[in-house]
FINU-565689 format. One line per field, with one value per residue (C-alpha): x, y, z. Coordinates in pm, 1 decimal, padded with zeros to 6 digits, m for minus. Layout:
BEGIN
px c(X,...) $
py c(Y,...) $
pz c(Z,...) $
//
This chain:
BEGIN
px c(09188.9,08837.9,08693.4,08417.0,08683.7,08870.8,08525.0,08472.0,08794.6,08821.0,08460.1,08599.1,08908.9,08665.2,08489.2,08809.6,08938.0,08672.7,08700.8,09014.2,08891.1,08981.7,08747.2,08477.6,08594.2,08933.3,08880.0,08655.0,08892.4,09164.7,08999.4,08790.1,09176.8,09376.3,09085.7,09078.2,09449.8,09479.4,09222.2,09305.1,09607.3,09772.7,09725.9,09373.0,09383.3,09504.1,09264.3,08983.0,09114.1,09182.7,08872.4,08647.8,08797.7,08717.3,08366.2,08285.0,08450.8,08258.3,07918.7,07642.7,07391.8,07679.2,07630.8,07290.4,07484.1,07689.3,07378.2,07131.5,07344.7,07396.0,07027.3,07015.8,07277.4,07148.4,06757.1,06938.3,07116.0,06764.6,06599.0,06354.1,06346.8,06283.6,05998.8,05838.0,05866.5,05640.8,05371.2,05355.5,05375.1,05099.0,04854.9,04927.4,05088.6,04788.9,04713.3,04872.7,05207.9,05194.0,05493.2,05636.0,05404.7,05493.3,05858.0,05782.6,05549.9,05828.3,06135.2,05930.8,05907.4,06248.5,06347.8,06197.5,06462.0,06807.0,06825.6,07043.3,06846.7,07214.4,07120.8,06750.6,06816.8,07070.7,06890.9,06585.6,06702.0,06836.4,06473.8,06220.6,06477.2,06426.7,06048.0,05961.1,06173.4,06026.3,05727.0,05829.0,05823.8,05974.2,06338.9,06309.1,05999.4,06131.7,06491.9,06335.0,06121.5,06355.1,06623.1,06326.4,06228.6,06564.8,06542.9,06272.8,06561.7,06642.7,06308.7,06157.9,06316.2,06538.6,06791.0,07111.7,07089.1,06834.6,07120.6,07361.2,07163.6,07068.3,07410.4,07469.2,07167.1,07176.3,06777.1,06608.6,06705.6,06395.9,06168.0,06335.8,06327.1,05908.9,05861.0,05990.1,05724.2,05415.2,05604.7,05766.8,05422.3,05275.2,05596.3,05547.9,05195.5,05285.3,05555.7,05257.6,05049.1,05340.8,05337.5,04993.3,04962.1,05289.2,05107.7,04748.1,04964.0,05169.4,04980.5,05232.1,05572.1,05347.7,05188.4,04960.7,05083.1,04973.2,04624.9,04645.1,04347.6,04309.8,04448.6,04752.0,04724.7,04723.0,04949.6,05242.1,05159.9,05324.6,05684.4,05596.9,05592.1,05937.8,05967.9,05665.0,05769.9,06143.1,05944.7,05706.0,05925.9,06199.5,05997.2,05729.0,05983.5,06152.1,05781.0,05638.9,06008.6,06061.4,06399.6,06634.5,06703.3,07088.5,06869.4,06621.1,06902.1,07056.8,06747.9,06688.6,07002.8,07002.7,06615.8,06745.3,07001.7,06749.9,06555.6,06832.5,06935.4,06608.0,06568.5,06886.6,07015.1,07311.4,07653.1,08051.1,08112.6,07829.5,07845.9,08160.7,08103.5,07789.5,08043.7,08335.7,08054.8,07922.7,08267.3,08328.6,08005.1,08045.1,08385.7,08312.4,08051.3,08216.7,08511.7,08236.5,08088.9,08398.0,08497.5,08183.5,08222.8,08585.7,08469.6,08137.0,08378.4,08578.5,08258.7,08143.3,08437.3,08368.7,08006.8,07915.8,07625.5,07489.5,07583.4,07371.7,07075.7,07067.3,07066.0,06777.5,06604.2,06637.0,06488.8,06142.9,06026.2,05810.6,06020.0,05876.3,06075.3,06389.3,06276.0,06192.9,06552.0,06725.8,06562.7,06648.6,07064.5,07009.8,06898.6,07201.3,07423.0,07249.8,07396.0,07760.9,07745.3,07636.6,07387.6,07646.2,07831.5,07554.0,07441.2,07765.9,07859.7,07498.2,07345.2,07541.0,07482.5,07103.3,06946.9,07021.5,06889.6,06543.9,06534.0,06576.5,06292.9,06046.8,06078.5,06041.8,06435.8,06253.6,06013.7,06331.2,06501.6,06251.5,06267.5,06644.4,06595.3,06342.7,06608.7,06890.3,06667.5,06660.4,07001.4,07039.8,06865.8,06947.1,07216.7,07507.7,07583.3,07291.7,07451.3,07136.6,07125.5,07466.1,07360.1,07111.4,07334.6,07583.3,07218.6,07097.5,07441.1,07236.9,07011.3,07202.3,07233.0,07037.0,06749.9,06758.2,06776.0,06483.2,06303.4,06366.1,06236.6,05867.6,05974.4,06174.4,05918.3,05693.5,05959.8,05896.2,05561.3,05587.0,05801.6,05502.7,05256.5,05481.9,05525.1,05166.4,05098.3,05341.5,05162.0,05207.7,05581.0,05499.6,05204.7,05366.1,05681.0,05430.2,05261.8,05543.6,05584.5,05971.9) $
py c(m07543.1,m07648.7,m07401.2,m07319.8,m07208.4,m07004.6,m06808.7,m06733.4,m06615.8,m06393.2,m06210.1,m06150.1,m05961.5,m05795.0,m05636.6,m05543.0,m05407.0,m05176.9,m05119.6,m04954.0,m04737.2,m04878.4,m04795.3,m05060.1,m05138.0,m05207.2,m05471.6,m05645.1,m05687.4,m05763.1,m06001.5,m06195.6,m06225.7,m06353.1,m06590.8,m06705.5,m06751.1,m06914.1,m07215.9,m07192.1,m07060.9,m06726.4,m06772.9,m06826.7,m06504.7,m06324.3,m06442.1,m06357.1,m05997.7,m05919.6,m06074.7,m05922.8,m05556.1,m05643.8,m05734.7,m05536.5,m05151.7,m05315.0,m05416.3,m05296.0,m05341.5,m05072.7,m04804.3,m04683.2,m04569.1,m04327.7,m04196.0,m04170.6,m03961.7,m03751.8,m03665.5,m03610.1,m03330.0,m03182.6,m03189.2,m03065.8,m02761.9,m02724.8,m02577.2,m02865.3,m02971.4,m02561.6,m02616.8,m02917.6,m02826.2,m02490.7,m02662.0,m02904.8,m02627.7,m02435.4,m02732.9,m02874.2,m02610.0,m02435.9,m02761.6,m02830.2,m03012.6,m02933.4,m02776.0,m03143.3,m03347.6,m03111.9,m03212.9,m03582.4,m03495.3,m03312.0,m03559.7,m03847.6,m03614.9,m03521.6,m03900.1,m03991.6,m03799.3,m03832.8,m04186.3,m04062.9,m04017.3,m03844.1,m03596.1,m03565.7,m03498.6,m03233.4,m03052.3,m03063.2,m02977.7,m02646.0,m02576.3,m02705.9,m02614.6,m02256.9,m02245.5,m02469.0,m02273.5,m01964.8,m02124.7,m02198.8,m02585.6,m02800.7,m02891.5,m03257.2,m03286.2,m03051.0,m03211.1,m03591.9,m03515.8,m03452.4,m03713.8,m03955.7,m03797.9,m03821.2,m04181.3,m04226.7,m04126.9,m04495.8,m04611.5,m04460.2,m04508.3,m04454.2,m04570.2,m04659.8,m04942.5,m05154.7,m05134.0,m05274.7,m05516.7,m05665.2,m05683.4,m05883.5,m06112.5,m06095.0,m05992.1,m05750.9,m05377.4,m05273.0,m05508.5,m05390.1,m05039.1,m05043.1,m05289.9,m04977.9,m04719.4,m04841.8,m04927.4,m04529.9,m04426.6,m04616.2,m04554.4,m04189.6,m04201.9,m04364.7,m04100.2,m03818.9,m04007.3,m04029.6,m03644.7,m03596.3,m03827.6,m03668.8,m03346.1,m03444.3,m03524.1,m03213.9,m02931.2,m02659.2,m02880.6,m02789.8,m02420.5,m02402.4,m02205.4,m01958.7,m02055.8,m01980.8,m01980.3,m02221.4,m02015.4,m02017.6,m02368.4,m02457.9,m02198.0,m02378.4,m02698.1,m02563.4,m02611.7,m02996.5,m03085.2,m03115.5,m03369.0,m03583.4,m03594.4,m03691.3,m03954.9,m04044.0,m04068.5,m04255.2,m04509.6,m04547.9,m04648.9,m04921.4,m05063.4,m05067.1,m05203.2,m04902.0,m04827.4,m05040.3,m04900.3,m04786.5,m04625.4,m04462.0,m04284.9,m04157.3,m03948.0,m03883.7,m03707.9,m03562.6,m03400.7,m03290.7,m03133.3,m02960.7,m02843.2,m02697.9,m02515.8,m02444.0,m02303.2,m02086.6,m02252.2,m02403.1,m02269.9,m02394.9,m02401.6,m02600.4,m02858.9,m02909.7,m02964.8,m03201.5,m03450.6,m03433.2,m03503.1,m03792.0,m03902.4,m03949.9,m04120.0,m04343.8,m04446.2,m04476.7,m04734.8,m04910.2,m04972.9,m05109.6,m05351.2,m05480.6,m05569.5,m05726.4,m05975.1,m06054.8,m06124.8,m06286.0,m06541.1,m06602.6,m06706.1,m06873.4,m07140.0,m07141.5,m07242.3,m07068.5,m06917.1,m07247.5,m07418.2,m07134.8,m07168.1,m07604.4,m07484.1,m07291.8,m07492.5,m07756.8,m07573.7,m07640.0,m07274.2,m07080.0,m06852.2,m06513.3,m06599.3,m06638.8,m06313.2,m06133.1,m06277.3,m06139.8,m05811.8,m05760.6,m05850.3,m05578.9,m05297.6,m05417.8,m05345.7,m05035.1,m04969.9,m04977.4,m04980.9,m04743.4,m04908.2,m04994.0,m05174.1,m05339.3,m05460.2,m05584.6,m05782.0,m05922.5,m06036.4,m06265.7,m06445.1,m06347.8,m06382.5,m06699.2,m06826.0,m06587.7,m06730.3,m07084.8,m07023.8,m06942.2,m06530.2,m06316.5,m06176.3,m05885.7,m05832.5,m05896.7,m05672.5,m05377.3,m05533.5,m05476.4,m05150.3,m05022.0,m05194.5,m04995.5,m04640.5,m04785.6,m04759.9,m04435.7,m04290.5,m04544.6,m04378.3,m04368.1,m04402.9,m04236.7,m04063.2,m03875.5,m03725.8,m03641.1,m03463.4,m03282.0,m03228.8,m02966.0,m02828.2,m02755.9,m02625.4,m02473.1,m02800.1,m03050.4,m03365.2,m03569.6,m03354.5,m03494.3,m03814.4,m03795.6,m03679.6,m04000.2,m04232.0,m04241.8,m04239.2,m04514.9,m04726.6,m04598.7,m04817.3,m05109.0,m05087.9,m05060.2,m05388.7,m05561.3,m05419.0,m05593.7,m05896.7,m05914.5,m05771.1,m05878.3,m05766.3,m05431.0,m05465.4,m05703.8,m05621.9,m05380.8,m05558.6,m05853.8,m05712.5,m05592.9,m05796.3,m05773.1) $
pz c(08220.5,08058.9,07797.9,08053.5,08329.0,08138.3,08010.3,08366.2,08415.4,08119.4,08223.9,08566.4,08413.3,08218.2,08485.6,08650.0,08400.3,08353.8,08709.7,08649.0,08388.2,08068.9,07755.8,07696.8,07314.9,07435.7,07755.8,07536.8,07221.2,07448.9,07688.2,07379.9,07151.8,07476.2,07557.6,07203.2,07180.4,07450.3,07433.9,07069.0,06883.1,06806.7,06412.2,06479.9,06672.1,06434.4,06225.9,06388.2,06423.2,06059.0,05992.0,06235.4,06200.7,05803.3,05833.9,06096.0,05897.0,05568.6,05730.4,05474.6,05826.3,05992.0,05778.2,05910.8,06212.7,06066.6,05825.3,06118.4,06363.0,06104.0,06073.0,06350.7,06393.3,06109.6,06246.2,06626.8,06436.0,06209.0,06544.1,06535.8,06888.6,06964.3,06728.2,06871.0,07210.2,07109.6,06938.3,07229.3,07469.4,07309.7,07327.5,07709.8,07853.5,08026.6,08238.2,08553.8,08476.0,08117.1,08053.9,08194.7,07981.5,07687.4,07733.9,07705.6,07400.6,07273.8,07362.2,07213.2,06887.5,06872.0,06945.0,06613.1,06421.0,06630.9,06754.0,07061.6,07421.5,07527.1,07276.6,07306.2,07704.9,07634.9,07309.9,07514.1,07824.0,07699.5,07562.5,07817.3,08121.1,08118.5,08070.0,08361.7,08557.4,08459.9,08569.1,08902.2,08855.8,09145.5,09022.5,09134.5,08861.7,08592.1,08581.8,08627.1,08343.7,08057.6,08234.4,08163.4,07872.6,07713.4,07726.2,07479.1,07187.4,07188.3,07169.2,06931.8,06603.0,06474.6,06729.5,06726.7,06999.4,06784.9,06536.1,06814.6,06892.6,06544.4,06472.4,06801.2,06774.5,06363.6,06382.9,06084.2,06181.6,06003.5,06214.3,06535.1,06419.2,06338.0,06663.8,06872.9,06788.4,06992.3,07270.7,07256.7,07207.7,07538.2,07757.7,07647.5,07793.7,08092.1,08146.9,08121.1,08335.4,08599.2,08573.6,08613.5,08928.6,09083.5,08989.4,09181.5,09494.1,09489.0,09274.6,09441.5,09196.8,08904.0,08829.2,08561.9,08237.1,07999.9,07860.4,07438.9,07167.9,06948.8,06634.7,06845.3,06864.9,06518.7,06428.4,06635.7,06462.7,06194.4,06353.3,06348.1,05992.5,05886.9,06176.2,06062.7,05734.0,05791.8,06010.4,05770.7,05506.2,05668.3,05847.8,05645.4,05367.6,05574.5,05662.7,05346.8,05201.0,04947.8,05153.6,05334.6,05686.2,05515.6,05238.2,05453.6,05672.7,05354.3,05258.6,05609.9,05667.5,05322.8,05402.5,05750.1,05624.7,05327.4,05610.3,05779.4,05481.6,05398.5,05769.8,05684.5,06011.7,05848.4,05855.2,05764.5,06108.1,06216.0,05913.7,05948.8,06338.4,06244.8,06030.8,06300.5,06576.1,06347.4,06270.7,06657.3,06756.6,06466.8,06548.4,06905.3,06828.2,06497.2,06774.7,07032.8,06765.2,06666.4,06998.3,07085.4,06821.4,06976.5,07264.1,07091.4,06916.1,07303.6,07464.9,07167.2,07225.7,07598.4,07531.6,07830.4,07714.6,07539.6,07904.0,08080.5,07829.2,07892.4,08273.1,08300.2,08109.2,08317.3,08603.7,08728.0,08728.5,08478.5,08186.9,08366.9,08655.7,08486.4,08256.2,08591.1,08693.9,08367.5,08457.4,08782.6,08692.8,08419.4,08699.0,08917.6,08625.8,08547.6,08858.3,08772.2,08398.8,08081.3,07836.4,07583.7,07814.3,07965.1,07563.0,07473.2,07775.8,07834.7,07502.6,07326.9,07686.0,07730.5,07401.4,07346.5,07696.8,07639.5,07212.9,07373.2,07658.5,07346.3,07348.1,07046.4,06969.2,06838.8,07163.1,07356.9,07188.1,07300.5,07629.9,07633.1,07507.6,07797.4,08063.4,07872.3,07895.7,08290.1,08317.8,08207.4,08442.0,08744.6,09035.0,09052.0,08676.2,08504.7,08210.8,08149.7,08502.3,08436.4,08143.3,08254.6,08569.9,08274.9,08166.7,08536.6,08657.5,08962.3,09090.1,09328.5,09174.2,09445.6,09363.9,08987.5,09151.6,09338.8,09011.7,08846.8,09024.7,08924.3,08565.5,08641.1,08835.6,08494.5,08291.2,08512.1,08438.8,08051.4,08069.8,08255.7,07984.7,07720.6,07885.1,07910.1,07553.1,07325.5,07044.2,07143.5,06985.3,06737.0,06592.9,06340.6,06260.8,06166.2,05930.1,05750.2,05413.2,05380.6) $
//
């Protein structure tokens, strides 16, 4: 059996094997050693396993994971996201659908200091929730918004899927990290703007709320300023090259947990649960990396991604078909698929094919980021719907659904304005000087 064949073979069992329910780090360990073994030997198996679970448990680029989730359990149990979510509140809320556009504002805020969008839906679901319903806000558009919302937590950095995919594509996490922000920033917008038309169509989904002074107003701004500076601090360190991205985490985490202390909001019982949850999301993805670069090393012998690059290449069509081609496979398997498993299996196939059609692996890699967001709000999979479906105990889950969909259609867009305006992602990351 040629190298080729027996790639093909070993990425159909993969998909069938996840059919039946197996974890994602273990099908692709499993599938990338047998597939290695076989077309090589089972001493270079071996090898490659001690080697890869070495490098990938002492990876200096790994350890930002780890440091980052922790800040943000400590900014989540710091009453933060309660925070932003006010001062947002106070300035929007008396328009009609500002309670919804005060979510995004508030998601996109809380994004910059947790790096999860499963934990920016749920922390923000449990504040924003209860206030547009109190407001008598249709449930398709209040549930739709912080679904959508959600999504910007691994966007805007820092996020743990730029981390995932610099280690897969061995691209600067820093340059990914900065090249995230404006695009966050505009899909944010377009996300508010998608409110406000849904809003002009059906005013009755959207009741204006309470109208506030301005000392209100600036009062409330207040509650912001421990997130900007954890922000400023932490990003503006890896831009100007006074951190690394591992350093900046470090002093992240260790100034989200000063707030929290500082906040009195800290307890035994919650520190302790903020390390166990870290310890559990880190392993989780640790397990996920390793695995990838199994499998990475399986396909790399079965050259099937340098066969699939030579192929398109070949063909007589213009690279925004086959990019409009790439995108459309990654909503199918946004279908059937969570983002991680969408990352792993895809890009050490894709971004070689996109790198070798003349696209920027950073640009691409907030590309792949928007189409991952996609995914997790696309039915039936849609973790974030699903999360907001244990918020929203009392909305059918068809009704979140249907809330979705203009946020999603808002993603398309922002993936248009990027392929368009490239600069958009790369202007920052460009002018960075390390």
């Amino acid at each position: 059996m040629s190298p080729f064949v027996a790639g093909i073979i070993g990425i159909v069992l993969l998909f069938l094997l996840f059919a039946s329910g197996m974890p994602i780090g273990f099908v692709m360990a499993l599938v990338g050693w047998l597939g290695y073994v076989y077309l090589g030997s089972l001493d270079a198996g071996f090898h490659i396993l001690g080697l890869t679970f070495f490098a990938g448990g002492a990876s200096y680029t790994l350890s930002v994971i780890p440091l980052f989730v922790l800040m943000g359990q400590f900014a989540a149990q710091s009453g933060m996201s309660r925070e932003i979510y006010y001062a947002v509140e106070r300035w929007l809320g008396h328009r009609r659908g500002g309670l919804a556009m005060a979510t995004i504002g508030a998601c996109a805020g809380f994004a910059a200091i947790s790096g999860s969008s499963v934990a920016t839906a749920a922390t923000m679901g449990t504040v924003a929730l209860p206030e547009m319903k109190k407001y008598k806000y249709g449930q398709s558009l209040a549930t739709g918004t912080v679904a959508a919302g959600g999504t910007l937590g691994i966007l805007i950095p820092p996020s743990a899927t730029f981390v995932f995919y610099a280690i897969l594509t061995e691209q600067s996490v820093g340059k990914l990290f900065i090249a995230g922000i404006l695009p966050g920033i505009v899909l944010a917008l377009l996300f508010m703007l998608t409110i406000y038309l849904q809003v002009r169509i059906k005013p009755e989904v959207a009741p204006r709320g309470q109208q506030v002074v301005l000392k209100e107003k600036l009062i409330a701004l207040k509650g912001v300023w421990s997130m900007l500076v954890l922000f400023l601090v932490v990003m503006g360190g890896i831009y100007t090259g006074i951190f690394t991205p591992t350093e900046a985490a470090g002093i992240g985490a260790f100034g989200a947990f000063i707030f929290s202390v500082g906040k009195r909001k800290i307890t035994r019982k919650n520190f302790v649960g903020a390390l166990r949850m870290t310890a559990q999301t880190t392993a989780w993805i640790f397990i996920i990396v390793i695995s990838a670069h199994i499998f990475g090393y399986f396909l790399a012998v079965t050259r099937i991604p340098s066969e699939l690059a030579d192929f398109m290449l070949e063909l007589a069509v213009s690279k925004y078909v086959i990019l409009a081609a790439v995108v459309f496979l990654y909503t199918i398997l946004g279908m059937f698929l969570e983002g991680f498993s969408i990352l792993v299996l895809t890009v050490p196939i894709i971004h070689p094919l996109m790198v070798s059609l003349g696209f920027d692996p950073i640009w691409f890699g907030v590309m792949i980021v928007i189409m991952m967001e996609m995914s997790l709000i696309t039915p039936p999979v849609g973790v974030n719907v699903f999360v907001i479906k244990g918020v929203a105990k009392d909305v059918p889950m068809y009704t979140i659904f249907r809330g979705i969909w203009p946020f999603w259609i808002a993603m398309l867009v922002c993936l248009v304005i990027l392929t368009i305006f490239p600069e958009i992602a790369l202007f920052l990351p460009d002018t960075m000087k390390f």
